[in-house]
N, C-alpha and C positions, 0 to 999 in steps of 0.2 A: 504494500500500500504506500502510495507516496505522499509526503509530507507536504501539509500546505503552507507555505509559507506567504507573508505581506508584502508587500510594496517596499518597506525598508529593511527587505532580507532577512529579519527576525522572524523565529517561529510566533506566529499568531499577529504579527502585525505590530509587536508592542517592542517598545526603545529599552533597551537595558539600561537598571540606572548605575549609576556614576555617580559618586556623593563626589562633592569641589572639596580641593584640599583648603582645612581650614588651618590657619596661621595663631601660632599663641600671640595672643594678645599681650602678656606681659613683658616677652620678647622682643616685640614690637616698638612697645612705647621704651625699653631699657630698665625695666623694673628689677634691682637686683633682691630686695627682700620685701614679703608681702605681709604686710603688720595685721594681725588678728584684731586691733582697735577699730577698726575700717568693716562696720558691718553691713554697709550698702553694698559695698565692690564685692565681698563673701556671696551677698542673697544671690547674687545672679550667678555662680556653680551650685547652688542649690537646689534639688527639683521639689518638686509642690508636695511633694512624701515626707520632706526632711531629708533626705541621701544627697551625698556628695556627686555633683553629676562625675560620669568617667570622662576619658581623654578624649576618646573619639565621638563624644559628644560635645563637648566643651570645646574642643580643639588644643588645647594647654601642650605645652610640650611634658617629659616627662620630668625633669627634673623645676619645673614650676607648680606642677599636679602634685609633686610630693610636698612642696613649701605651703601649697594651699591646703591640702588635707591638714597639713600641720595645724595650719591659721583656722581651717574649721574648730577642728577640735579644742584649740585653746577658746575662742568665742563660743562655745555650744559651755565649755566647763566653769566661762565665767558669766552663763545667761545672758549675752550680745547677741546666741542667735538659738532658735532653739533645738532641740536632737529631734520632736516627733514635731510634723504640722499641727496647725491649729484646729483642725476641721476632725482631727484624730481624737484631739482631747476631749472633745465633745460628744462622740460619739463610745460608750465607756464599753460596749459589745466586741470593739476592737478586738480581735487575735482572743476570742473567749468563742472554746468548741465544747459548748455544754449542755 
């Protein structure tokens, strides 16, 4: 049986995706140490869960992804930011199989 292929040589017609390589941003601007006092610049590696995003979401390189997890966790130990979302606290059924 022969395969059908699209118009742009892909099976079924559809584009393979390609993520764009993203660039650290703190590489960028020359940022040599990332202060945990700074809890705006933190929220945004943050996802809406509370988890630290990873690298190939963020884009970070690796030795900035370590500085930052760092900076999370000092901010999360000195309540700057917090370890679970807000919308978690509220609901107390959380992670309870009873």
């Amino acid at each position: 049986m022969a395969e059908v292929r699209g118009s742009r040589g892909t099976r079924w017609g559809r584009r393979r995706y390609v993520p764009r390589r993203k660039f650290c941003s703190f590489c960028k601007d020359k940022i040599k140490a990332i202060e945990y006092k700074e809890p705006m610049k933190l929220r945004a590696y943050i996802s809406d869960r509370g988890k630290i995003s990873p690298r190939r979401k963020s884009g970070t390189c690796a030795k900035h992804q370590r500085l930052l997890a760092t900076a999370i966790k000092r901010a999360r130990h000195l309540a700057l930011l917090p370890y679970v979302a807000a919308h978690m606290h509220e609901t107390e059924s959380v992670g309870f199989r009873g």
